[in-house]
Structures are given as C-alpha cells and as structure tokens.
C-alpha positions as CSV (number, residue, x, y, z in Angstrom):
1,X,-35.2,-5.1,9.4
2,X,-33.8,-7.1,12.0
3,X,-35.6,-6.9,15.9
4,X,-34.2,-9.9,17.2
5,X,-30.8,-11.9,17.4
6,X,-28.4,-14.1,19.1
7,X,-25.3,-12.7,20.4
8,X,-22.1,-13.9,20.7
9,X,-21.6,-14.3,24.8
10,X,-18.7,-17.2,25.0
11,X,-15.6,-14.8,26.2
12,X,-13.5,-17.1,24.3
13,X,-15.5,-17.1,21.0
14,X,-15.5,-13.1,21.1
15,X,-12.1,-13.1,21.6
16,X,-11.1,-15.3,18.9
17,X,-13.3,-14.1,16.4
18,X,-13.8,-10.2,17.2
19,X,-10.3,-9.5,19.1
20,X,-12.3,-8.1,22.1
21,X,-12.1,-9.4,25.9
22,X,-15.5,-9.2,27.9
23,X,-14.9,-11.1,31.2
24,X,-18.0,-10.7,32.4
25,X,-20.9,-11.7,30.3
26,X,-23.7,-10.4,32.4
27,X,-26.6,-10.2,29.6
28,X,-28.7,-12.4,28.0
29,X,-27.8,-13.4,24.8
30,X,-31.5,-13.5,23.5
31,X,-31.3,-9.9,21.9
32,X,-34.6,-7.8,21.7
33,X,-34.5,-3.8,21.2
34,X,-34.2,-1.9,24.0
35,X,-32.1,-4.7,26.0
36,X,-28.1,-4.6,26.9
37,X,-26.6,-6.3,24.2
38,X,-22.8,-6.5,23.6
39,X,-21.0,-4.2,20.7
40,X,-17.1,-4.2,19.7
41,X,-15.7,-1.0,19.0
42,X,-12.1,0.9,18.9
43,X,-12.0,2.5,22.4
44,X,-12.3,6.4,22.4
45,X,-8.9,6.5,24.0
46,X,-7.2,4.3,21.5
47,X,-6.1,7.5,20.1
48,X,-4.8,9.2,23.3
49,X,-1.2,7.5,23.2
50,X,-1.5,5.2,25.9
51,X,0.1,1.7,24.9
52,X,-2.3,-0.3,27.7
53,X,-5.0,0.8,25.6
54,X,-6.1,-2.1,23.6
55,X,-7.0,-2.1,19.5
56,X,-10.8,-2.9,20.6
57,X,-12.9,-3.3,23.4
58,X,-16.4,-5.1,23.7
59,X,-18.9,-2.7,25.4
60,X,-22.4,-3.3,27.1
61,X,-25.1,-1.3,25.6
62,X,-28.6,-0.2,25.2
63,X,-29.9,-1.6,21.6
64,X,-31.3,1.1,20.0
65,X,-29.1,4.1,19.5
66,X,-30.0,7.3,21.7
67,X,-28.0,10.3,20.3
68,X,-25.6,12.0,22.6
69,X,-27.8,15.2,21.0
70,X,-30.6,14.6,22.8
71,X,-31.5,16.4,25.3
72,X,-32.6,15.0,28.6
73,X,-36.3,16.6,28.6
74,X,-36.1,14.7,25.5
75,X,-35.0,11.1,27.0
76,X,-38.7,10.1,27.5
77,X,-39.8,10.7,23.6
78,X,-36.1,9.2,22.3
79,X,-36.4,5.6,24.5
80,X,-39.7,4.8,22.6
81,X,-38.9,5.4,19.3
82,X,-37.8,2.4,17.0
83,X,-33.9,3.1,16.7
84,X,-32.4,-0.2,17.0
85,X,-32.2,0.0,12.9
86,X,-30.6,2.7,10.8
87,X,-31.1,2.6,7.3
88,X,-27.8,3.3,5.6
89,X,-29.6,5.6,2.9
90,X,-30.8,8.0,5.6
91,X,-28.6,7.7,9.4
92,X,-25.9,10.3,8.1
93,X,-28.9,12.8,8.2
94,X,-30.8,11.5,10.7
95,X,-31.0,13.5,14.0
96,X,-31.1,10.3,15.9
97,X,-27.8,8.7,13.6
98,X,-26.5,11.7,11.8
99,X,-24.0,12.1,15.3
100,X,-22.4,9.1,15.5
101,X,-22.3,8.8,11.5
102,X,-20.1,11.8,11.1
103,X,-18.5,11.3,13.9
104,X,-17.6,7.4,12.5
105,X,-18.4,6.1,15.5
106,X,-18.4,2.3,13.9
107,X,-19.0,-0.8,15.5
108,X,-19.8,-3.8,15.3
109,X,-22.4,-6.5,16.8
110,X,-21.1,-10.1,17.2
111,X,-23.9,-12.9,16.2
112,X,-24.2,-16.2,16.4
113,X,-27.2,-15.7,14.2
114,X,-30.4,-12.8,13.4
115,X,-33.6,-13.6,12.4
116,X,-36.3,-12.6,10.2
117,X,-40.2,-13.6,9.2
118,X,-40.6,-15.7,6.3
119,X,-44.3,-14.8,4.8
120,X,-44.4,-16.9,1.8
121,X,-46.8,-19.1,3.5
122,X,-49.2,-16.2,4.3
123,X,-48.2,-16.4,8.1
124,X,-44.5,-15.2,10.0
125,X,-42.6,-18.0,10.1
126,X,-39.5,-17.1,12.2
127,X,-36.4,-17.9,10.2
128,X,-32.6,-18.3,11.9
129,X,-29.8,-17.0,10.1
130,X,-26.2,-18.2,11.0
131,X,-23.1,-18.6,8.3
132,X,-23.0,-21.9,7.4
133,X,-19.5,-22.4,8.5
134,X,-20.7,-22.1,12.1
135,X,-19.0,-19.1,12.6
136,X,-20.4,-15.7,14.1
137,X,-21.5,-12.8,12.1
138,X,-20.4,-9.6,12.6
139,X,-22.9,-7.0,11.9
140,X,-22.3,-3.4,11.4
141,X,-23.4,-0.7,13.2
142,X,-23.5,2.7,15.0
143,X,-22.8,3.6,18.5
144,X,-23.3,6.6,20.2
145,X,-23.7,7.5,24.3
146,X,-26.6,9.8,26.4
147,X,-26.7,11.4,29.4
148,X,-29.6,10.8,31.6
149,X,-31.3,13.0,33.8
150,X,-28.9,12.1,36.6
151,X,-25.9,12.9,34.8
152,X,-24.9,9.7,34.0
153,X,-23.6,8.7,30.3
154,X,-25.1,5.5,28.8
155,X,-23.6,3.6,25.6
156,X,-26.4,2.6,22.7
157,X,-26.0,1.0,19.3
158,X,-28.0,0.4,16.2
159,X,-27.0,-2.0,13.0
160,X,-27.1,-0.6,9.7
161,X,-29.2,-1.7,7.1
162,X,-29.5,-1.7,3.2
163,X,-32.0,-2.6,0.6
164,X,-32.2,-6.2,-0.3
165,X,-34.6,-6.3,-3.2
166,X,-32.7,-8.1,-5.4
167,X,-30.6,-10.0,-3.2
168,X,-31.0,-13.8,-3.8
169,X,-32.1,-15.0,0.1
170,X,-33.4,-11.7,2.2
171,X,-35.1,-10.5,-1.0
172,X,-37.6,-14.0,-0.2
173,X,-38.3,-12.4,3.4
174,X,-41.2,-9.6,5.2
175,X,-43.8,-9.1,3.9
176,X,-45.5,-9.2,0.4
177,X,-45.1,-6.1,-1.3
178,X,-42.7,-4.0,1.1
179,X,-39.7,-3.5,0.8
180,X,-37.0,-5.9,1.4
181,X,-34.0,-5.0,3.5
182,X,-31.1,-6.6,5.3
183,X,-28.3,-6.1,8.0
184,X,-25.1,-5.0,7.1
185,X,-23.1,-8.3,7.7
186,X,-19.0,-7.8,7.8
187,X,-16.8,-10.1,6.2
188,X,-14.5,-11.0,8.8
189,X,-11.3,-9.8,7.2
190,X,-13.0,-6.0,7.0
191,X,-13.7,-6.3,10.4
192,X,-10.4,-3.9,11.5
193,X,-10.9,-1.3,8.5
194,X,-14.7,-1.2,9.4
195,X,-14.1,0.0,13.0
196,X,-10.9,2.2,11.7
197,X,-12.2,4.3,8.7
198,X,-13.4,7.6,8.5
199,X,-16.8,9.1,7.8
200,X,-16.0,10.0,4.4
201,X,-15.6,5.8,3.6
202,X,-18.6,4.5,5.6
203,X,-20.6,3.6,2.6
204,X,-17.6,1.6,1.2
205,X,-18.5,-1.0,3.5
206,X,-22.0,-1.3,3.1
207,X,-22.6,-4.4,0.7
208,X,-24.9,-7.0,0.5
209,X,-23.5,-10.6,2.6
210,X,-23.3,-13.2,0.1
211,X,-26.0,-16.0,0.0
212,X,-23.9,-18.9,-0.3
213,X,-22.5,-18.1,2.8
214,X,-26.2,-18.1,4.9
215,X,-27.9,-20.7,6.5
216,X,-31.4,-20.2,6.8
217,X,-33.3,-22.6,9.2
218,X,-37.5,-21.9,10.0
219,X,-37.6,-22.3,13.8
220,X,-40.5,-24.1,15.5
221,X,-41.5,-22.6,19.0
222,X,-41.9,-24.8,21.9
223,X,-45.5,-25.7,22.2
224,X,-47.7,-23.4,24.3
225,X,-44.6,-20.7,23.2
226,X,-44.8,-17.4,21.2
227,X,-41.9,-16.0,19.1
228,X,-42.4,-12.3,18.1
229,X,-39.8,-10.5,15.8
C-alpha cells in the first residue's frame, strides 16, 4: 500500500494535466497520511445548473478518508485509524468507505510520483515511482467530508488499491510473503469518466497500470536522514 507520495503542486502542471485551477498551493507536497494533500474531483454543485460552475475543482484535504457517518464522539477513534488506503475488494462495505463508494464520490490524487519499499535485499529500500514520460500520475480514489465537534465540515480522501500479485513491477515490492498490492493509477484519457460514473461502474476502472509505463528509481537519503514509508 502506498503511505507516502509526491503531489502535483505547480498550478500550471495541475491545470494542464488534471483540468483543475488551485491558485493557492498552501501545502507541502511531501504527502504523509493524515496531512492536507490536494484531490481533483467534480464539484458537488456541478449538478445544480449553474454554468460558473466548473467541470472539476482541486480541493485541499485530510489524507485519510473520515466518513461523513461518523459520528463526532467518534472523531477521536476515526483520526487514528489507518484509512489513507481502501482496498477496492472491501471499501463498498466498509463503514469507513462504504459512504462515499455508493455515493461515487470519485476522485482523483495528482502525483508526480508514490513510493514503495523494495525488500529483496532483506532491508526497505525506498523506491520512487514516476511514469517514465515525466508526466504525473493520477491516482484514484475516494472522498468523503466530517463534521467536527465544532460544527465544521472537513474534506478527506483515500486511494484505492488492488492486488498486485502477479503484476510484473509492484508484484517485486513489501515484503516477502505478504501480499502484494498497488494504487489504482488512471490512464489519463479515463480521467473524465473516472470522476463522472456511477457506483454501479466503479470497479470498471480498477486495473492494474501498465509496467512499461513506470519508472522505478531506489532513493538514497541524505546522510544523517531517515526515510519511513
């Protein structure tokens, strides 16, 4: 599963590749769960009539989906659990996922690049993904919104996952003898039916990224550095 990547923060890039304006990049870009991290979806309004309403909108968000189920003597338990993945198998009935899943409430996560441990060596070697064309990835996911104890709504996200046992580069990653998995990575041209279809087609989208289009690239911390996943 994926705990740390590099979002997509050049206003310009995000436009050109996602069709989303974000003005205002106040975040790092350095994405670990639990931090504000940026997610494209189709505005809840889009659907309202309203022609100044745009096809998508990039949203600042907590990553790791809260439900807008939960309750807010429940907020304390839901911010520590590990929800910043959903595995596709299970999120539809998944008290924390199953909301936004029938709901459709698609999204999607723009990345420069995710990364992963590489253990064939017997230690975590962190490992950069990126396409090998340079451009971002666009990783699918969930979003859903909470209400605090105050009153006040808050936008999360997760990313999707799938098995990745037999796929010819994630299947090489984790750990010996657990199961491999992967993100759900978009192909840019899906990236409009994605955010658009219905709860009935989620799983039509949920495919494995091809290899050949992955860079993979160990990273070497700075000395005197750590680099947890």
């Amino acid at each position: 599963m994926c705990s740390h990547y590099e979002s997509v923060k050049i206003p310009a890039r995000l436009k050109q590749y996602f069709g989303a304006a974000f003005e205002t990049p106040a975040f790092s870009a350095d994405l670990w769960p639990k931090r504000q991290g940026l997610f494209v979806r189709r505005p809840p309004e889009l659907n309202a009539g309203d022609d100044a309403v745009p096809d998508r909108e990039a949203v600042l968000g907590r990553w790791g989906l809260i439900s807008a189920r939960t309750s807010a003597d429940g907020m304390a338990k839901a911010e520590k659990l590990s929800t910043f993945n959903a595995r596709s198998e299970t999120a539809s009935r998944s008290f924390t996922f199953g909301n936004a899943w029938q709901r459709a409430q698609h999204c999607i996560m723009p990345a420069e690049a995710v990364f992963e441990p590489d253990w064939r060596s017997g230690r975590a070697v962190p490992t950069r993904f990126s396409h090998v064309d340079g451009v971002p990835l666009g990783i699918a996911g969930l979003w859903d919104k909470f209400r605090d104890t105050a009153g006040q709504w808050h936008e999360s996200y997760t990313m999707l996952t799938i098995n990745a046992d037999q796929h010819p580069l994630f299947r090489e990653y984790h750990r010996t003898g657990e199961e491999k998995r992967m993100v759900v990575i978009l192909p840019a041209g899906a990236y409009g039916e994605w955010l658009a279809a219905g709860a009935d087609d989620t799983r039509d989208f949920l495919h494995p990224f091809p290899a050949d289009q992955l860079l993979a690239q160990a990273v070497i911390p700075a000395a005197g550095s750590s680099f947890l996943f």
